[in-house]
N, C-alpha and C positions, 0 to 999 in steps of 0.2 A: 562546465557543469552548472551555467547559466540555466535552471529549467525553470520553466512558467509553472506557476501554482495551479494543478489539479484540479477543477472543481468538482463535486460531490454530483451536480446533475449532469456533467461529462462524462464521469464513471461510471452513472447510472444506464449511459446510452450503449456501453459496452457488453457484449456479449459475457457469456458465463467464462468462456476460454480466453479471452479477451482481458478479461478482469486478470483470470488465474498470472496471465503471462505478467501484465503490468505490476502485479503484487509480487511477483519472483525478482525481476526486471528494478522494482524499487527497493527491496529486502538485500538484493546484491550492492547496489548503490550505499547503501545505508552502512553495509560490511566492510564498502572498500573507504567509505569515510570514516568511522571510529577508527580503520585498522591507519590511515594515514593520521588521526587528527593524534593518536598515541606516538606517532613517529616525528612529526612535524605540526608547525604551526600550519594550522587550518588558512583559509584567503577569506572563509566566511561560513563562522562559525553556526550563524544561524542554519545553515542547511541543514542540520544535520535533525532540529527541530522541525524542519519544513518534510524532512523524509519519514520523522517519525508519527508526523499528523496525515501524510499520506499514505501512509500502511494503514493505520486505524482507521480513514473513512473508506480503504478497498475494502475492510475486514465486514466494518460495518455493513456497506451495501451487501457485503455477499452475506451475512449474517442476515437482513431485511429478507432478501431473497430464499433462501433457506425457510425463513418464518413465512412466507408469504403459501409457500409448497403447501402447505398445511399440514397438520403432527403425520409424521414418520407412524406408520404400524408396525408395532413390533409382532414377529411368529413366535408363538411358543415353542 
């Protein structure tokens, strides 16, 4: 579970479905470490920091991207 740190303009090269997968892909990672670090002693406890600062900057880009669309119209 040696994984290289993410970067923000890596993410940004990714497609919109591309993003969606790697944010599911890390939110599963993220679930199967609390549910072991609550069973057993973690190897390295920082990951678990490193997966939760990679959710927030996929969250982020897609958040950018979202805003970039320009405002949603609402129908009456």
């Amino acid at each position: 579970m040696a994984k290289v740190k993410v970067k923000a303009k890596d993410l940004r090269e990714l497609s919109d479905e591309q993003l969606q997968f790697s944010l599911k892909e890390t939110q599963e990672s993220l679930f199967k470490l609390r549910f072991q670090s609550s069973s057993e002693k973690l190897d390295s406890p920082s990951n678990l920091r490193r997966l939760r600062r990679e959710i927030a900057r996929i969250k982020t880009i897609e958040h950018e991207r979202l805003l970039s669309r320009g405002p949603l119209e609402v129908q009456p």
